[in-house]
MIVOLO-802755 format. One record per residue (C-alpha): residue number from 1; residue in one letter; x, y negated, z. Coordinates in Angstrom, 3 decimals. Each point is the difference from the previous one (the first is absolute). Layout:
  pos  code        c1        c2        c3
  NUM     A         X         Y         Z
...
END
This chain:
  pos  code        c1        c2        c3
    1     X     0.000     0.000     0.000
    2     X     1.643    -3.409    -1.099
    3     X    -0.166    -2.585     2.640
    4     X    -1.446    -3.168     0.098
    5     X     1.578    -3.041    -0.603
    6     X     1.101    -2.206     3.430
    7     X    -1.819    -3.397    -0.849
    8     X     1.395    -2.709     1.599
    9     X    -1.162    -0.468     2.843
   10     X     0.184     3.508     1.011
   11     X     4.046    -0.205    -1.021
   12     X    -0.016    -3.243     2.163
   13     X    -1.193     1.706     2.477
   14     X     2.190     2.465    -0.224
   15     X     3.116    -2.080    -0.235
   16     X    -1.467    -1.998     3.026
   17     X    -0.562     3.067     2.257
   18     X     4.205     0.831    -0.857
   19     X     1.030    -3.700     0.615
   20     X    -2.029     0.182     3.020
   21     X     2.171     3.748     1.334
   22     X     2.853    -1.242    -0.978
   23     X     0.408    -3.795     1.519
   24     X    -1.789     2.156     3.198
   25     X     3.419     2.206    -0.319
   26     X     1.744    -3.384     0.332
   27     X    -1.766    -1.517     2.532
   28     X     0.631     3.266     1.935
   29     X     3.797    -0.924    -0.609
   30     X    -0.555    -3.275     1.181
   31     X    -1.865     0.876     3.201
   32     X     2.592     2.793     0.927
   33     X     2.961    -2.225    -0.083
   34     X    -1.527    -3.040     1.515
   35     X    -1.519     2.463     2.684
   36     X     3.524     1.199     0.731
   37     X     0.234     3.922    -1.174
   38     X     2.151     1.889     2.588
   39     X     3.326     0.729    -1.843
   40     X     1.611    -0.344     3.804
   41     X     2.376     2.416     1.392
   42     X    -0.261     1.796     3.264
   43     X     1.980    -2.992     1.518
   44     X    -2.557    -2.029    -0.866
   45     X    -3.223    -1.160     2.415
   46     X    -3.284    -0.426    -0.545
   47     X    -1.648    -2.826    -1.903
   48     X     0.392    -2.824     2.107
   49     X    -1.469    -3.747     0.253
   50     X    -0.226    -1.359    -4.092
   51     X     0.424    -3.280    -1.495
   52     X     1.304    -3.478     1.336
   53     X    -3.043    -0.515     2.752
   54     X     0.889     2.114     2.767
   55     X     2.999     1.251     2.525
   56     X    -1.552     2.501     2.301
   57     X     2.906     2.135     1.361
   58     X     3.579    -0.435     0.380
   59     X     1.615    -1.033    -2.987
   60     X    -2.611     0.306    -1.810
   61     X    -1.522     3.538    -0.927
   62     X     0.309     3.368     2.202
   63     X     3.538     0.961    -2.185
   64     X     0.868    -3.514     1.602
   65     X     1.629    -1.242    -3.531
   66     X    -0.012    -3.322     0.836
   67     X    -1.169    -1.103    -3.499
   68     X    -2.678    -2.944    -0.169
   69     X    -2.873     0.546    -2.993
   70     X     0.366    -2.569    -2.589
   71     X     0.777    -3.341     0.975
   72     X     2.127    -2.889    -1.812
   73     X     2.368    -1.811     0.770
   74     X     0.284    -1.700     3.991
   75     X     0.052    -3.132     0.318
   76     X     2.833    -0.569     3.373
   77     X     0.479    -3.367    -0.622
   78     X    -2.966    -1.081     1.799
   79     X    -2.257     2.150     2.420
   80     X    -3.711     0.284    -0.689
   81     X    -0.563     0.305     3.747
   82     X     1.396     0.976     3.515
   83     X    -2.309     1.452     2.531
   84     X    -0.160    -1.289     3.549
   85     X     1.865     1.074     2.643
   86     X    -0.883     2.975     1.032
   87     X    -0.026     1.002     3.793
   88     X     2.770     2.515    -0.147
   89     X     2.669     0.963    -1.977
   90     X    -0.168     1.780    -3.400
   91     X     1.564     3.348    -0.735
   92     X    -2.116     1.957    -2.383
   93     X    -0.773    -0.915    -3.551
   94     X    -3.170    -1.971    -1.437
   95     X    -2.673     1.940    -1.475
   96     X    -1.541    -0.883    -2.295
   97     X    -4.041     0.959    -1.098
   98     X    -3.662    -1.752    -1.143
   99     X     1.400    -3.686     0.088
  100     X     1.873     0.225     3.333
  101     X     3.351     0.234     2.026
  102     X     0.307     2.355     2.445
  103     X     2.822    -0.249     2.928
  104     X     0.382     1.202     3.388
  105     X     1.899    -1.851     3.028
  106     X     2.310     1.773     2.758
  107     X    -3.107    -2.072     2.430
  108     X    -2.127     2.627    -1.163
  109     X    -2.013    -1.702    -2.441
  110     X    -1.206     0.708    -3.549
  111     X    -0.667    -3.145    -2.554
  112     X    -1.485     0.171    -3.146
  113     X     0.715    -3.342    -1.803
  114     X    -1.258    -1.492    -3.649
  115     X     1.615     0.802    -2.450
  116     X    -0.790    -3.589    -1.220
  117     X     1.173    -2.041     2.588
  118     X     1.491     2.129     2.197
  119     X    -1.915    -0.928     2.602
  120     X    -1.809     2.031     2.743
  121     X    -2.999     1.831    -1.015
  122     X    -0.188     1.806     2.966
  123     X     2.022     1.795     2.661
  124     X    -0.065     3.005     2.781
  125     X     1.786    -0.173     3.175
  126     X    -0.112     3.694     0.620
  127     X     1.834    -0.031     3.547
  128     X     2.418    -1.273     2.186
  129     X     3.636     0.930    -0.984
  130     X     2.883     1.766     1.685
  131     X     2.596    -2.320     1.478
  132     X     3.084     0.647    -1.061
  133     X     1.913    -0.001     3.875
  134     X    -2.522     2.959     0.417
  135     X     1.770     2.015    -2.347
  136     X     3.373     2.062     0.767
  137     X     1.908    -1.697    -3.005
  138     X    -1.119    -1.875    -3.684
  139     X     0.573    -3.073    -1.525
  140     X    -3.364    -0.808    -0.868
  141     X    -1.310    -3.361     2.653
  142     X    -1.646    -1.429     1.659
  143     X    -2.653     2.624    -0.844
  144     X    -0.468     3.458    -2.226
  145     X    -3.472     0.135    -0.900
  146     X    -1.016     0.808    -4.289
  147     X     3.968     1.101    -1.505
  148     X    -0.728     2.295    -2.888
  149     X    -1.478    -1.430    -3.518
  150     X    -3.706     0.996     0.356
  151     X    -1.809     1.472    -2.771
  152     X    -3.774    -0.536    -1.462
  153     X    -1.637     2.785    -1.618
  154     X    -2.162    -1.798    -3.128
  155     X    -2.836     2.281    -0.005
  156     X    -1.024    -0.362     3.961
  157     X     1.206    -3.547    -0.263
  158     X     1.432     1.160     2.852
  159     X     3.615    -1.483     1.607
  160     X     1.946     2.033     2.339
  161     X     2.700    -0.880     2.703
  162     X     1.925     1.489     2.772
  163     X     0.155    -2.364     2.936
  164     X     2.208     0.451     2.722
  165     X    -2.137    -1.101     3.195
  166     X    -0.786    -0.300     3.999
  167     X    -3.051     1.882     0.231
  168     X    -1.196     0.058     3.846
  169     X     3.850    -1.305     0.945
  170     X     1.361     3.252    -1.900
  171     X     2.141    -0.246    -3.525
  172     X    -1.795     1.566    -2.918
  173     X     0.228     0.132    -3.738
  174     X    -3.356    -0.452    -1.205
  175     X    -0.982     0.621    -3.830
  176     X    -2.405    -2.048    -1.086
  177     X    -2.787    -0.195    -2.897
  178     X    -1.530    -3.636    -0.680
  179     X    -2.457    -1.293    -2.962
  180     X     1.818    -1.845    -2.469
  181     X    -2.579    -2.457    -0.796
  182     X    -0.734    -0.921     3.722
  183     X     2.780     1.819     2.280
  184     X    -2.466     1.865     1.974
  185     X     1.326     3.045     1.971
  186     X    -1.356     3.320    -1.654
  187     X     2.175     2.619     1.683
  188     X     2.494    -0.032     2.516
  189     X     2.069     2.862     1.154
  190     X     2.932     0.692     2.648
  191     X     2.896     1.606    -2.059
  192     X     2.698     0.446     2.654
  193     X     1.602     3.818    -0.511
  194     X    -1.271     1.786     2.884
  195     X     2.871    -0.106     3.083
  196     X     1.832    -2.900    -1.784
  197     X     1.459    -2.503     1.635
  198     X    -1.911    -2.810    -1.571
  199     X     2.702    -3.130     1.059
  200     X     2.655     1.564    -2.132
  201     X    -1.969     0.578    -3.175
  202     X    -0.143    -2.720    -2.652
  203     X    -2.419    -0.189    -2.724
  204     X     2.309    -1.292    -2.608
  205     X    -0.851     1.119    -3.818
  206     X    -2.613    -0.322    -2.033
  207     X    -3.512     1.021     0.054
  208     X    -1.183     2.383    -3.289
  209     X    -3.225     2.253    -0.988
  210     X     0.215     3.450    -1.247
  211     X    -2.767     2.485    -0.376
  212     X    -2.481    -2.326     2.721
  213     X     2.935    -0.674     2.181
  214     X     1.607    -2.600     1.601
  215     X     3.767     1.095    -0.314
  216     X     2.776    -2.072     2.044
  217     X     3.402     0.944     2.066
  218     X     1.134    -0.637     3.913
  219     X     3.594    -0.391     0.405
  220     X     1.643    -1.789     2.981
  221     X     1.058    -3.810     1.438
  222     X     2.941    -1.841    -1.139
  223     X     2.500     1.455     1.853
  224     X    -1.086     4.072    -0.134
  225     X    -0.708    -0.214     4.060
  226     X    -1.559     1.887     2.027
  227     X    -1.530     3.611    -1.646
  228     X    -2.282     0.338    -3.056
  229     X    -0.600     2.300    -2.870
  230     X    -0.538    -1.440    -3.554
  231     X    -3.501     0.981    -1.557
  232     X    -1.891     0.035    -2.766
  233     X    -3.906    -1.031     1.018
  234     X    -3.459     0.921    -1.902
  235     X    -3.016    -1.114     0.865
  236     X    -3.304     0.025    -1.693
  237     X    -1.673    -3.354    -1.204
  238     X    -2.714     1.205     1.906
  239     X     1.438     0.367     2.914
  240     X     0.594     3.385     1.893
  241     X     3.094     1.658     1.157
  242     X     3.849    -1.243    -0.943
  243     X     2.056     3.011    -1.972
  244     X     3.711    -0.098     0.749
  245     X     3.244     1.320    -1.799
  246     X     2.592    -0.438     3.011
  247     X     3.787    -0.592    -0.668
  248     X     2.661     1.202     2.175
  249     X    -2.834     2.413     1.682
  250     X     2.164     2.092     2.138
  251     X     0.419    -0.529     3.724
  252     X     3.241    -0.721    -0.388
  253     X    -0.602    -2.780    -2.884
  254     X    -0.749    -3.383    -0.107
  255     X    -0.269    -2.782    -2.129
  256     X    -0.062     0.093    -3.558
  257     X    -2.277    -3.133    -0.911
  258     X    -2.270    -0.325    -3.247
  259     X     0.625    -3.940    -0.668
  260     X     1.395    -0.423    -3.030
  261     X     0.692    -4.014     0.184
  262     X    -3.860    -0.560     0.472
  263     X    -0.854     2.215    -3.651
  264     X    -2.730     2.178    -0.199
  265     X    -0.145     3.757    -0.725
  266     X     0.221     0.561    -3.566
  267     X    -3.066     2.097    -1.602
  268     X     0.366     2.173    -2.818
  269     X    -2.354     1.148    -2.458
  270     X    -0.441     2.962     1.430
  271     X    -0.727    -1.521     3.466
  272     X     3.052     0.345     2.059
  273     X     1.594    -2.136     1.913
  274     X     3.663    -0.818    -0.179
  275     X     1.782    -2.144     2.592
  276     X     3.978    -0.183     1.350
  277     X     0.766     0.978     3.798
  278     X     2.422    -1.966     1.830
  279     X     2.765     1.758     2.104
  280     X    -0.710     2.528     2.623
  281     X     1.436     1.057     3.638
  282     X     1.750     2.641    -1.694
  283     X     3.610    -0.666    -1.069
  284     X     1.537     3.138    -0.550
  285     X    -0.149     2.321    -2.929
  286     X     0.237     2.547     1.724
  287     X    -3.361    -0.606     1.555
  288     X    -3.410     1.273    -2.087
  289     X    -0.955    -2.683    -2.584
  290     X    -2.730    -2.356     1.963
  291     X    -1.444    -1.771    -3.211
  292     X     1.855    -3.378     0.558
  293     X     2.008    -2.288    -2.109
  294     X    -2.097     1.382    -3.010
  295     X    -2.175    -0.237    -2.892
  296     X    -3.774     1.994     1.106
  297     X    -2.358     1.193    -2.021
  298     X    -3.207     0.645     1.990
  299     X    -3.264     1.844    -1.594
  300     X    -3.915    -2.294     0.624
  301     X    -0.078     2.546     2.713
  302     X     3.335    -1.255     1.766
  303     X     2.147     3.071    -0.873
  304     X     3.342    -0.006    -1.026
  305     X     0.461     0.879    -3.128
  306     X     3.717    -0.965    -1.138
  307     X     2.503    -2.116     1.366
  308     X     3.386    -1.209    -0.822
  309     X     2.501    -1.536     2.504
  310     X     4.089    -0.498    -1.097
  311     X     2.423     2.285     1.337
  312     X     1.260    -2.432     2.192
  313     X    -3.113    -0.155     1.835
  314     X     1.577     0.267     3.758
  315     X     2.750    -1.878    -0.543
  316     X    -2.789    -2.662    -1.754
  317     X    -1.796     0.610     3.259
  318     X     3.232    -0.594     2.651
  319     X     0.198    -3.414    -2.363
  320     X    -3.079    -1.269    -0.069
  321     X    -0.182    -0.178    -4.101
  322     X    -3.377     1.803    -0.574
  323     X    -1.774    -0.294    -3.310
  324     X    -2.358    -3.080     0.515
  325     X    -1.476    -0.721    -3.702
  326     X    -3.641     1.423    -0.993
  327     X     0.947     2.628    -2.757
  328     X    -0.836    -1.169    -3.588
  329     X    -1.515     2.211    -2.073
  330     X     1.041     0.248    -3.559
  331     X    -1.601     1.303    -3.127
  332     X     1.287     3.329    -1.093
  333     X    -0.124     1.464     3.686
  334     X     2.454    -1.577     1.498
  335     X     0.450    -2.334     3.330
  336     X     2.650    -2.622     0.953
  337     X     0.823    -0.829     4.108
  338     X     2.582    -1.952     1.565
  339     X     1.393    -1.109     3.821
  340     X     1.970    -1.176     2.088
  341     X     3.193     2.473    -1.146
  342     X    -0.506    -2.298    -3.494
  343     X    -0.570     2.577    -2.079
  344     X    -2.621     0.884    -2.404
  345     X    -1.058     3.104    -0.732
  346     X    -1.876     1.668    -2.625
  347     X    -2.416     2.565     0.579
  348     X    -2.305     2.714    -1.533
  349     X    -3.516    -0.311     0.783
  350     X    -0.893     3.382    -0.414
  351     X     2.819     1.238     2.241
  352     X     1.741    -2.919     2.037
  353     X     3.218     1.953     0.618
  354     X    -0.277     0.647     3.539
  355     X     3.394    -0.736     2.206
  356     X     2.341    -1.066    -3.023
  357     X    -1.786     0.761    -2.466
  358     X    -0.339    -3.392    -2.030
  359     X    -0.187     0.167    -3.991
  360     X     2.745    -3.261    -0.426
  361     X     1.365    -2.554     3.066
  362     X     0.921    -3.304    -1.116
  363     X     2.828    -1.107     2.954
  364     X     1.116    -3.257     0.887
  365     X    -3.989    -1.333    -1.481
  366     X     0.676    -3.766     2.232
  367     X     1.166    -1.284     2.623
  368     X    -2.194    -0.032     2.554
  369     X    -3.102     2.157     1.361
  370     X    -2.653     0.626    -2.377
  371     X    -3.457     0.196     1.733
  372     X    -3.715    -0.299    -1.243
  373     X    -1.685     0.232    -3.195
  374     X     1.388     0.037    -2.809
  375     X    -1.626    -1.358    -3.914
  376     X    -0.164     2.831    -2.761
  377     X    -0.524    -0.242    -3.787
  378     X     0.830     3.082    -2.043
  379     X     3.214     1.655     1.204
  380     X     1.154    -3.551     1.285
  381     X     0.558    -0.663     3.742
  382     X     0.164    -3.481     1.555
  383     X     1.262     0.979     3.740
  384     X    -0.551    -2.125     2.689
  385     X     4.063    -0.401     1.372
  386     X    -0.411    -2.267     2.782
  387     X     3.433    -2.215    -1.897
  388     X    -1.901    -0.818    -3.047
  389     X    -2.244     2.663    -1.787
  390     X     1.489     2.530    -2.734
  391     X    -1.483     1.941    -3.093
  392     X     0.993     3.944    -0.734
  393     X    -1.131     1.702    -2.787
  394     X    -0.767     3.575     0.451
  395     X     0.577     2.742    -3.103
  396     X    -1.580     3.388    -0.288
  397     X     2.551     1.843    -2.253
  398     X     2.221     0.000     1.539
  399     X    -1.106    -0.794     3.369
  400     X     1.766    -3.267     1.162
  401     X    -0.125    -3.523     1.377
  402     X     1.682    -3.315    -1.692
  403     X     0.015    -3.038     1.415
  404     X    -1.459    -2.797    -1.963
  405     X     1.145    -3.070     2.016
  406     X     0.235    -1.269     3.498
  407     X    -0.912    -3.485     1.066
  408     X     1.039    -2.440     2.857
  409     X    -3.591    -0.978     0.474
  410     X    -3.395     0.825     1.914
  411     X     0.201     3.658     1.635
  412     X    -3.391    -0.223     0.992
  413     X    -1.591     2.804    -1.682
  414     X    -1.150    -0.792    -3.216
  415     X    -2.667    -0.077    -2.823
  416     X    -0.626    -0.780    -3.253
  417     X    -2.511    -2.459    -1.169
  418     X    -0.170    -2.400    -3.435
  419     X     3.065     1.494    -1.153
  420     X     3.045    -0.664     2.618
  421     X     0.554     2.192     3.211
  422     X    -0.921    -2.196     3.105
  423     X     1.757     0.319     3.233
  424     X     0.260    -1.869     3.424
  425     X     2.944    -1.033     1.322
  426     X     1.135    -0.367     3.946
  427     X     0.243    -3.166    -0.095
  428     X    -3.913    -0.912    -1.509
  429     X     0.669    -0.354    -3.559
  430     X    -2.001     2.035    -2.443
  431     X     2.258     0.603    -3.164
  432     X    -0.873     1.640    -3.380
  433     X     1.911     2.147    -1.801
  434     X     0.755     1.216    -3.678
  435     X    -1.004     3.405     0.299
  436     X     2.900     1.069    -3.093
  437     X     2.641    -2.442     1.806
  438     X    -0.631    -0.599     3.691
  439     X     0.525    -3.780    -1.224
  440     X    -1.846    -2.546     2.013
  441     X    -2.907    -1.296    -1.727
  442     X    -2.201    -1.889     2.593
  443     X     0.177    -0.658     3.399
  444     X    -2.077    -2.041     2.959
  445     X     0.138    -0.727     3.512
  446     X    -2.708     1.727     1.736
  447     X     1.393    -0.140     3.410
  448     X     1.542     2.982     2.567
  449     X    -1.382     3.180     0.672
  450     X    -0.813     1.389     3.257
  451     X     1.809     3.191    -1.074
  452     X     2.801     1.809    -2.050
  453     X    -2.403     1.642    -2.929
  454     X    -2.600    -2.624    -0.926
  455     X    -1.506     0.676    -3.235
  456     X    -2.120    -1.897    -2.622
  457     X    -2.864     1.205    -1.951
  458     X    -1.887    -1.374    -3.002
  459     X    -3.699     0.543    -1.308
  460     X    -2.276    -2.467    -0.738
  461     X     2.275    -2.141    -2.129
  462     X     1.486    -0.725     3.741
  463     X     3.781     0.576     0.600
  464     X    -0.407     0.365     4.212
  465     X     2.864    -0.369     1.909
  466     X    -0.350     0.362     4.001
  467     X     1.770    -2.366     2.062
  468     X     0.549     0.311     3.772
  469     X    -4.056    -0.807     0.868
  470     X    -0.971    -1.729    -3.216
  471     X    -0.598     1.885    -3.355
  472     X     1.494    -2.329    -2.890
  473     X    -1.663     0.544    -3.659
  474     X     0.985    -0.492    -3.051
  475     X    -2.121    -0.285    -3.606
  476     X     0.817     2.279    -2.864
  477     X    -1.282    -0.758    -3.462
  478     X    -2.351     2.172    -2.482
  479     X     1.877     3.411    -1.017
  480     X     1.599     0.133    -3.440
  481     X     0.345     3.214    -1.848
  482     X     3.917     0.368     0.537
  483     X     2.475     2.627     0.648
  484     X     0.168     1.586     3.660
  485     X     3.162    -0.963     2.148
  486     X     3.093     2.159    -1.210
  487     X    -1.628     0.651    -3.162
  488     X    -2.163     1.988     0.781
  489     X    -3.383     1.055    -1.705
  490     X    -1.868    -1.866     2.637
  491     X     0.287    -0.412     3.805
  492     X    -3.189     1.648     0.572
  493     X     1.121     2.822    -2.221
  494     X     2.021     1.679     3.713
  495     X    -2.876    -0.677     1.591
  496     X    -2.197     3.312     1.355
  497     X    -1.913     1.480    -2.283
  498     X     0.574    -2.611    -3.062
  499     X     1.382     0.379    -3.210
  500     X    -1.858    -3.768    -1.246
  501     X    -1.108    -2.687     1.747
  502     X    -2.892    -2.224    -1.992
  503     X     0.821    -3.005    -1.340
  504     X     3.945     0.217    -0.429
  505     X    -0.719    -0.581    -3.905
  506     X     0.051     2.433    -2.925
  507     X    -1.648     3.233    -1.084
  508     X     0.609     3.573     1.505
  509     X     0.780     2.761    -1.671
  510     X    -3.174     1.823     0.011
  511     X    -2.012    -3.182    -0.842
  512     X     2.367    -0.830    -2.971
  513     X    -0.677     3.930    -1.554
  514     X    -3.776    -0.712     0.878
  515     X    -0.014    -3.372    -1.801
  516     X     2.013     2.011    -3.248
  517     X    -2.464     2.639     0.074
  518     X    -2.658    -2.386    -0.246
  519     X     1.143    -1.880    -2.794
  520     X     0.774     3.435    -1.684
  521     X    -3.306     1.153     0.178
  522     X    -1.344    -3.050    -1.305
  523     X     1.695    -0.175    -3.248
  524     X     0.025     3.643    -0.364
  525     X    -3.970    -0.883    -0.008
  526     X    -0.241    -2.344    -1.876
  527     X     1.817     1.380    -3.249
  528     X    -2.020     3.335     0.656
  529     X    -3.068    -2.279    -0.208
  530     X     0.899    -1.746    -3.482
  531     X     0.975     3.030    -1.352
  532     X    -2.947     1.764     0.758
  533     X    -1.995    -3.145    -1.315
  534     X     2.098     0.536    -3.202
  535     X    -0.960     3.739    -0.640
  536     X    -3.384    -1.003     1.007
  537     X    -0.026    -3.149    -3.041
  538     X     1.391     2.293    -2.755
  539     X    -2.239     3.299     0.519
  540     X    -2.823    -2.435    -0.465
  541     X     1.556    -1.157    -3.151
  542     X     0.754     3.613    -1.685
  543     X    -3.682     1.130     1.169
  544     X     1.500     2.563     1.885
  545     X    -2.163     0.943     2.920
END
């Protein structure tokens, strides 16, 4: 049976219906790269905060990168606002989230503050705060009250802090869940381990979420007085009983904080948690390994599931030169740590090495402790040495370490935001850095810090920089599509979970084929159609039929 001629309209239909699958196929392209498609390694965490509106955990996401969203170029020449003083002094970071600052005081008290102005929207005294002649040792004064950098989970609207606290004339560290719209209390929980003794714990890193958790570390004072054991806490956002991974466990062990120059546990995509332990009671190697001076890597469920600590881990101990950075996590499964000893070290994630075990050391990486969070894009490295901040670049075949360059400024740890690495100095300046060079680019007086490790952080087209008790701000300009510090693809490219961030300019792969494909179908269409309209004109000239 011959078949009918298409008419027209029924081949424009036709050709319509294929347009229509084929810019769909593109679209799809479009949607999975701007969506982020996982390409991410098991070093890498889960999808974090996106975009250039919020800050919501330590440096940034739960991998802690420490790489803004999209954001031009900052404007240090003049600052778009500074807060007002605050009523104690500042060591966490600013958040960052729906319009609003978020910072926490050593008097105990949380402020969220417009993002506009910078002025107070509203704020949360949440107790009175420890003095510090109460505590065996420290340098924290007059008063240790809110220390770690809090951390606001978006989808409660929900921020979280752990407040050190008299409660009935006895020391306590109280975690804390408050509103972010109007800072009132929604859940408040004792998270003290069990037997500890409470006046020689300090609350010192960061705050993060994984799998409905509140995440942080206890380490001890200034000083390493009196006894404590470092641990790693989880508590539910709900509320409920604090989980525990203790370090130095045995009755004969002691110490071995989880501080980390005020960084937060690093989250990977598979949801563990990887931190650095400072040094331990034990200083010879003859004695069992106690999990100090180390590199952890701790399961949702707060088991150990890999660690790595150098060889010279008792001697490192005996010293006082314990690893003090929050591990990086790389692309390609692999981690970066430093300390006190100055050495980097790079690690597997799938199997940290255990005692010695490191895949490449890089000796001799500055001069001076390195301590904190660190800023990650690709297999790049921006360490925060407490002499001026360095950059390492990490290789996978073979496994090794180079470093990049080493600057004389900042040592605060750093980020990167509109292009140049930002660090704060000791002595209040806020410099920016050429990510390729380590060559000064910008810098501003934004006065001293109340500690060693302040860090910045930028969302909102706001550069923040925290001062002793004031919070200084400056204005970025509107992102351009340009390349990511270093050269690489983009900066939220070593972000969790993200291959593509939207709007850095230019088609993806899969929407470029889609777009091809479409255009292929179309003409392929249309010369099918005029040929068959061809046939059609002569058989009805030759009578054929």
């Amino acid at each position: 049976m011959r078949r009918p001629a298409l008419g027209p309209a029924r081949a424009g239909g036709l050709l319509a219906v294929a347009l229509a699958i084929s810019l769909a196929g593109a679209g799809a392209g479009l949607a999975s790269a701007a969506g982020g498609g996982s390409v991410a390694s098991a070093a890498a965490g889960p999808a974090g905060p996106r975009g250039s509106g919020s800050w919501t955990v330590y440096h940034h996401d739960p991998a802690g990168s420490g790489v803004a969203g999209p954001m031009g170029r900052i404007n240090t020449a003049a600052r778009a606002w500074t807060s007002p003083a605050l009523d104690g002094t500042i060591y966490g970071e600013p958040l960052v989230f729906s319009g609003r600052v978020y910072v926490a005081t050593e008097n105990d008290t949380v402020y969220a503050l417009s993002a506009a102005t910078g002025a107070v929207d509203w704020s949360a005294h949440l107790g009175t705060p420890v003095p510090a002649g109460d505590l065996p040792c420290g340098n924290i004064s007059p008063t240790v009250g809110i220390t770690g950098t809090p951390v606001i989970d978006p989808a409660r609207r929900e921020i979280f802090v752990v407040a050190a606290e008299l409660v009935r004339g006895k020391q306590a560290h109280v975690l804390v869940g408050l509103s972010t719209a109007t800072g009132r209390r929604e859940m408040t929980r004792n998270v003290d381990p069990p037997g500890a003794n409470t006046a020689a714990l300090l609350q010192r890193t960061g705050l993060t979420l994984d799998a409905g958790r509140v995440v942080f570390g206890f380490g001890g004072n200034f000083g390493d007085c009196s006894s404590y054991r470092g641990r790693l806490v989880a508590v539910s956002e709900a509320g409920g009983m604090p989980a525990y991974f203790t370090v130095d466990a045995a009755a004969d062990e002691s110490r071995g904080a989880i501080w980390m120059g005020g960084a937060a546990p690093a989250v990977d995509q598979d949801g563990n948690l990887w931190v650095s332990v400072g040094n331990g009671s034990v200083t010879s190697p003859g004695h069992a390994y106690d999990n100090s001076d180390s590199v952890l890597k701790v399961s949702p469920s707060l088991r150990l599931v890999g660690f790595f600590a150098p060889s010279s881990w008792a001697a490192d101990n005996a010293s006082d030169l314990d690893m003090s950075t929050e591990p990086a996590l790389l692309p390609h499964g692999q981690v970066v740590a430093a300390g006190k000893a100055r050495i980097a070290y790079l690690l597997s994630a799938a199997r940290p090495g255990g005692i010695g075990g490191q895949q490449a050391a890089l000796p001799s990486v500055c001069d001076d402790d390195v301590a904190g969070g660190a800023a990650t894009v690709g297999q790049t490295v921006y360490l925060p040495c407490e002499s001026g901040i360095v950059a390492v670049r990490a290789s996978k075949a073979p496994a090794a370490l180079r470093l990049l360059w080493g600057s004389r400024l900042g040592g605060g740890p750093p980020i990167i935001a509109g292009g140049l690495v930002w660090t704060i100095g000791r002595d209040g300046t806020l410099y920016g850095l050429d990510p390729a060079t380590g060559a000064l680019r910008q810098r501003a007086q934004v006065g001293m810090s109340a500690n060693s490790f302040p860090t910045p952080s930028a969302a909102h087209r706001l550069l923040l920089a925290p001062a002793a008790t004031q919070v200084v701000a400056f204005r970025a300009g509107r992102a351009r599509h340009s390349p990511a510090p270093g050269g690489a693809a983009t900066p939220a490219g070593n972000r969790p979970g993200s291959q593509h961030d939207a709007g850095h300019g230019g088609l993806p792969a899969g929407a470029v084929v889609g777009v091809v494909a479409a255009a292929v179908v179309l003409l392929g269409g249309l010369g099918w159609l005029l040929r068959r309209r061809r046939i059609g004109r002569i058989g009805r000239i030759g009578g054929g039929g």
